[in-house]
C-alpha positions, 0 to 999 in steps of 0.5 A: 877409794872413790873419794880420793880417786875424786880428789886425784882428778880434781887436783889434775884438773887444777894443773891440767893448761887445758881446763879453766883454772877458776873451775878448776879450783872452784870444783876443789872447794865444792869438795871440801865444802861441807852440807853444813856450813856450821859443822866444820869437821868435814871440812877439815877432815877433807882440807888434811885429806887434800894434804896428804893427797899433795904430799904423797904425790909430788908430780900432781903437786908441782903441776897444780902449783906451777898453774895456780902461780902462773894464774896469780901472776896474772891477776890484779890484787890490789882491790881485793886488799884495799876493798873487800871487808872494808866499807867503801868510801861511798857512805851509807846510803850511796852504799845501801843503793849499790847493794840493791842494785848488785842484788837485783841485777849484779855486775859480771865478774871479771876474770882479770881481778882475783876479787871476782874470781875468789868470787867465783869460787866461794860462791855461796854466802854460807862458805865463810862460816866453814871457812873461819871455822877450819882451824889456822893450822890446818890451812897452814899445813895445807899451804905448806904442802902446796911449797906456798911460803917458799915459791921461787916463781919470782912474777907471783912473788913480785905481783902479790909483793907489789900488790901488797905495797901499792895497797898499803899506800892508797890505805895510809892516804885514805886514812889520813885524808878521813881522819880530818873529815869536818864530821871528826873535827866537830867531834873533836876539833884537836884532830885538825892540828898539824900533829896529827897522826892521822897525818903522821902515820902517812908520812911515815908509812910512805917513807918506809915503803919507800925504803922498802922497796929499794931493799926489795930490789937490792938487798944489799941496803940496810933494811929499814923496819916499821916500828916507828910507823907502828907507834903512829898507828897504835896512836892512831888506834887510840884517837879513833876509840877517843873518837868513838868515846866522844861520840858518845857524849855529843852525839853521832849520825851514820855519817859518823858512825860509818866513817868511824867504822872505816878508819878502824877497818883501814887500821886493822887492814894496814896493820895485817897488810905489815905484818904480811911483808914483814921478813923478820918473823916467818911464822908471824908472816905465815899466820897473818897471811891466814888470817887475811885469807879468812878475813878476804872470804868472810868480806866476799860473802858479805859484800852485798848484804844489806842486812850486815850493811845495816847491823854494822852502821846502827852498832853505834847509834845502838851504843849511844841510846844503850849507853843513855839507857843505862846511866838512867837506868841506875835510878830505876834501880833501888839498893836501899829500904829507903830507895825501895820506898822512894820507888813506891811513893814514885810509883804511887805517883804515877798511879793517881796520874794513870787514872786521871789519864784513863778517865780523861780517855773514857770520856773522849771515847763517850764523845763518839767522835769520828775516827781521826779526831778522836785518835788525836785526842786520846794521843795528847791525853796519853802523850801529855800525861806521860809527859806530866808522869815525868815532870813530877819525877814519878814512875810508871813500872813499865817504863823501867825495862827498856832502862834496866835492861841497858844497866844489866847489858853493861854488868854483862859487858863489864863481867865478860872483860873480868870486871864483874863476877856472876855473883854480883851480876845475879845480885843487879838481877834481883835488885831489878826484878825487887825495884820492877816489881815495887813499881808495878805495886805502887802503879796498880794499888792506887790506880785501881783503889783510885778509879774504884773511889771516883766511881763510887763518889760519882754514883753516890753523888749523881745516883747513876753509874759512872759507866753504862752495862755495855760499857763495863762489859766492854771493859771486863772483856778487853782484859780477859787473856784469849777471848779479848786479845789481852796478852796480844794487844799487852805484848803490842804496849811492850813493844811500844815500850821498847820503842819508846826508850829508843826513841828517847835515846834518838832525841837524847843523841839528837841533843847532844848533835846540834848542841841543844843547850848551847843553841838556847844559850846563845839564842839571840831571841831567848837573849832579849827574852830570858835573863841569863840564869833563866836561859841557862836552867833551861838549857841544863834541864833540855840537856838531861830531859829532852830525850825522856821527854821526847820519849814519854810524849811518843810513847803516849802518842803509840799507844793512842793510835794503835787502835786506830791503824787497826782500824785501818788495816782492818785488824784487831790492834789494839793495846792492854797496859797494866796501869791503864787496864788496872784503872779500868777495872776500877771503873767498871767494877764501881758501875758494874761490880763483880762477884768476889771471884770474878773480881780475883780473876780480873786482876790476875787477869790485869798481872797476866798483862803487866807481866807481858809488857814487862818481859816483852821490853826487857827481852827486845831491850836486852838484846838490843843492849846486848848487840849494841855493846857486842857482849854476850851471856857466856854461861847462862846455866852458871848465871842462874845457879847465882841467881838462885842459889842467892835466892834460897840463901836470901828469899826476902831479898827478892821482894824487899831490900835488906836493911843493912844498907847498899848491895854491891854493885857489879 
C-alpha cells in the first residue's frame, strides 16, 4: 500500500501547476529506477504498476497529461534530434577537449531545451542500461495509458511535428555536405561525381519535406510518400559500407574513422526520424518513437564519455590492424604435413638467429657500458635481429598470437553471421594450437642445442668457460618463476608482443594512407637512381613488409628498453622470452652445468615462460580482434565441447597434422 500511495502522490505532483514538472517527473523515474541498473525486472514490474496506476484513475491521468503537453510544447527539441547519440561535427579531438572540459566544470542545463531537461531526469550514467532493457512493449503500454498517440493538444503535436521536419532537413544537409569531404574523396574519388546520392538524397529528402508539410496544413492535397528518398538513402547506406570497405585497403585516420562513423549515425537518426512521420503504419510510427526514446537516453548517458568517445573512433583502426592480422595470420597457420614441417624448418630458423642474437647481448652486457648506451645497443641487437628473422622468412613462435588470434576473431565473426559452424571453428583452434606449438619446438630445440654447442666449442677452444659462475648463476636465477620474476617479466614480453602486431598494423595502415608504393614509384630522385623493375620490386615489397618490418624492429627495441625504464622508475622490470631464455640456458649450462634434475627443471622453467608469452598475446589480441570486429563467442561451453570432443576423436591431430591432406576451413 505505501508504494502505490508513493506512486499516487508522484503522479499528482506531475500534474499538480504548482510544482516544478522536471522534478516532477524526475522524481517519477527515481521510483522506477531500480538499484541495479542490469537487473531490469523492477523496473518493469514498477513502469506496469504506473500503468495500471494511470489506467484505474483517470482524473490523475488527464491532469498529469495535460501538464507534461503543455511542458513539451514549450521546449525546444530540435537539438535533441539532431545531436544526442550523434558525434558532433567538432571531430575527434576538438571533441575529446569538450568532454574534458564538460566533465571538469560542466554547463548549466537549460531548462528552455528538452535535451537538458531529459538530462535532468535520467540523471545517472547507469539509466540507459535499464532503460534499454525495459521491454518496447511495456514502454508501449505505458505510453497508451498516457493517450500518447492520440493527444489532440494541437501545440504539442505541431511543436514535436515541427521539431522532427526541421531535424530531418539540417540532418540530409549535414550528410550531403560530409559525403564530399576531401578525406572520402581520397578514399574514393567516385563520390565527387554529380550523381551523388550523397547529394541525390538531399534534393529528394528537401522536396518531400516540402510536400509534407503542405499536406500537414491542408490535407486535402495528395500525400506524397518517401519511398523514393528511402531508395537514396539505402544507396547511400551502401556507399558508406564502400567506403568503410575501401578504407580497409588505403588506409584510414580518426579523421576518417570519425567522419565515417557520423554519416552511418546521420543515416540511421534520418531513417528513424521517417518513420516517426510516417502516417500509413500506426504501429510502425509507435514503435519507432520507442526506439528513439531509448535511443535518446542511451546518447544522454554517454554524451560526456571520454572513454566511449574513444572506443567509437579506434573501432575502425582497430578493424584495420585486425583485418592486416588475419590475412597474415593464415600463414601462421599450418593444415598440411608438409606445411607443419614447413612451420619447424621456419622456426628452426629463427632459432639459430635467437641465439646468435642472445650471444651478441651477452657480450654487449659484459662491455659494462653505462646505462643509456648500452639499452641502445641491446636495442638494435634485439631490433635488427628480428628485422633479419623476418627477411629470411623465418618464424619466431611468439610472434604468431597477436597474427592467429585476428584469423580465430574472423571464423568468430563469420560463425556469428551463420557462415561457419562450432565444428570447424574448433577444428582452426587446433590447427593453431598444433602450428604454435611446432613453432615453439622449432625455436627452443635449436636455440638451446645451439647455444649449449657454442659454449662448449669455446671452452674446448680457449680452455675457459664462456660465462664466469656469477654470470651463469645469474642466469639460472632469472628464469626460475617466483624467485626471478620469470612469469612477471614472460607476461611483460607478452604484452610487447601484442603490442608489436599492433604496431605493425599502424605502419601497415600508414602504408597504404600516404601510398608508400606509389610515392617510391614516382620518386623523382629513385627515377634517376633505380631503373623501373628496381623501383617497382621495391615498392611491391614496401606494400606487403613495411608493416612486418616496422613491427619486428620496435618489437626488438620494447624488449631492449624495458630494463632500462625499470631502472628508471626504480622497479624490477624486465623481460623473460622463450627463445632468448632457452639460449641462455644453453649458455650457462655449457659453463656452468647443471645436474641431471636441475637441467629438467630449468627447461619446464623455460615452458612455464613460452607459455606465458604466448596466452598473454593471444588473450589481449583476441579481445582486440574481437571488439574491432563487434563479434562475440555466443556459446563458449558449446565451443569447447567441439574442441574437445574433436579431440578425443583425433588426439593425434593435436599434435601432428593428419596425412590425408587440408582440413576444412571455417
Amino acid at each position: 500500500m505505501g508504494r502505490v500511495a508513493d506512486l499516487a502522490g508522484l503522479l499528482a505532483a506531475v500534474g499538480d501547476d504548482g510544482t516544478d514538472v522536471v522534478q516532477a517527473i524526475a522524481a517519477l523515474v527515481d521510483w522506477v529506477r531500480p538499484r541495479d541498473a542490469d537487473d531490469p525486472a523492477p523496473a518493469i514490474e514498477r513502469v506496469e504498476a504506473l500503468t495500471a496506476a494511470l489506467e484505474s484513475d483517470a482524473p490523475l491521468r488527464d491532469a498529469a497529461c495535460r501538464r507534461v503537453q503543455a511542458w513539451l510544447a514549450s521546449l525546444e527539441q530540435v537539438s535533441l534530434y539532431t545531436e544526442v547519440g550523434i558525434f558532433s561535427t567538432r571531430g575527434f579531438f576538438a571533441e575529446l577537449r569538450v568532454r574534458l572540459y564538460e566533465r571538469v566544470l560542466p554547463a548549466p542545463p537549460d531548462r528552455t531545451r528538452l535535451k537538458d531537461c531529459l538530462t535532468l531526469v535520467f540523471s545517472r550514467r547507469s539509466d540507459a542500461r535499464w532503460v534499454m532493457a525495459v521491454p518496447d512493449e511495456t514502454w508501449l503500454r505505458l505510453l497508451a495509458a498516457l493517450h500518447f498517440f492520440a493527444w489532440q493538444d494541437r501545440a504539442c503535436v505541431q511543436r514535436a511535428r515541427d521539431a522532427v521536419l526541421e531535424a530531418l532537413e539540417r540532418l540530409s544537409l549535414w550528410f550531403a555536405a560530409e559525403g564530399i569531404e576531401p578525406e572520402l574523396m581520397r578514399v574514393d574519388p567516385r563520390i565527387a561525381r554529380h550523381d551523388s546520392p550523397f547529394i541525390a538524397q538531399q534534393r529528394e529528402l528537401a522536396a518531400f519535406l516540402e510536400r509534407y508539410a503542405a499536406w500537414v496544413h491542408d490535407r486535402s492535397l495528395a500525400y506524397h510518400d518517401d519511398r523514393h528518398a528511402q531508395v537514396l538513402l539505402a544507396q547511400c547506406a551502401e556507399q558508406v559500407r564502400q567506403l568503410r570497405a575501401v578504407a580497409l585497403k588505403r588506409g584510414t585516420s580518426l579523421r576518417l574513422t570519425y567522419l565515417l562513423e557520423r554519416l552511418e549515425q546521420t543515416l540511421e537518426r534520418i531513417e528513424r526520424l521517417l518513420r516517426l512521420i510516417d502516417p500509413a503504419d500506426a504501429s510502425a510510427r509507435q514503435r519507432a518513437a520507442v526506439a528513439l526514446y531509448k535511443e535518446m537516453i542511451a546518447g544522454l548517458a554517454e554524451r560526456h564519455s571520454l572513454s566511449r568517445l574513444w572506443r567509437d573512433n579506434v573501432q575502425l583502426l582497430s578493424r584495420r590492424v585486425a583485418e592486416s592480422a588475419s590475412r597474415t595470420g593464415e600463414h601462421y597457420v599450418t593444415q598440411t604435413v608438409a606445411e607443419y614441417f614447413e612451420m619447424l624448418g621456419s622456426a628452426a630458423g629463427a632459432g639459430l638467429v635467437v641465439a646468435l642474437m642472445a650471444l651478441a647481448k651477452l657480450y654487449i652486457v659484459a662491455f659494462d657500458l653505462a646505462p643509456l648506451p648500452e639499452t641502445l645497443l641491446v636495442c638494435l641487437n634485439y631490433g635488427l635481429g628480428f628485422v633479419l628473422i623476418h627477411l629470411l622468412h623465418f618464424t619466431v613462435a611468439t610472434k604468431q598470437p597477436a597474427m592467429t588470434a585476428a584469423t580465430i576473431a574472423a571464423a568468430i565473426e563469420e560463425s556469428e553471421r551463420g557462415r561457419a559452424n562450432l565444428d570447424k571453428l574448433a577444428a582452426l583452434l587446433i590447427q593453431v594450437g598444433r602450428s604454435q606449438f611446432i613453432a615453439v619446438v622449432g625455436n627452443v630445440l635449436v636455440a638451446l642445442p645451439v647455444a649449449l654447442a657454442f659454449g662448449l666449442a669455446w671452452q674446448h677452444a680457449f680452455g675457459t668457460p664462456l660465462l664466469g659462475e656469477e654470470k651463469s648463476q645469474a642466469l639460472y636465477h632469472e628464469l626460475r618463476p617466483l624467485a626471478g620474476l620469470a612469469l612477471l617479466h614472460a607476461a611483460i614480453a607478452g604484452v610487447w608482443l601484442f603490442v608489436a602486431g599492433l604496431i605493425a598494423g599502424y605502419f601497415d595502415n600508414r602504408c597504404h594512407y600516404v601510398d608508400l608504393p606509389g610515392r617510391v614509384r614516382a620518386h623523382p630522385r629513385l627515377e634517376r637512381l633505380l631503373g623501373e623493375v628496381a623501383r617497382e620490386r621495391i615498392a611491391a615489397y614496401l606494400e606487403t613488409n613495411y608493416g612486418a618490418l616496422a613491427g619486428n624492429f620496435f618489437f626488438g627495441v620494447l624488449l631492449g628498453a624495458t630494463a632500462f625504464v625499470g631502472l628508471l622508475v626504480g622497479l624490477p622490470l624486465d623481460i623473460r622470452h622463450v627463445a632468448f631464455s632457452s639460449s641462455n640456458l644453453g649458455y650457462s649450462a655449457a659453463s656452468l652445468p647443471p645436474t641431471w634434475g636441475d637441467a629438467a627443471t630449468y627447461f619446464a622453467y623455460v615452458v612455464l615462460i613460452a607459455a606465458v608469452n604466448l596466452w598473454v598475446s593471444f588473450g589481449l589480441a583476441l579481445y582486440v580482434a574481437l571488439q574491432a570486429r563487434r563479434a562475440r563467442i555466443a556459446s563458449t561451453r558449446r565451443l569447447l565441447a567441439a574442441y574437445f570432443g574433436r579431440l578425443r576423436s583425433r588426439p593425434l591431430e593435436f599434435l601432428f597434422p593428419p596425412a590425408s591432406g587440408h582440413e576444412a576451413k571455417p
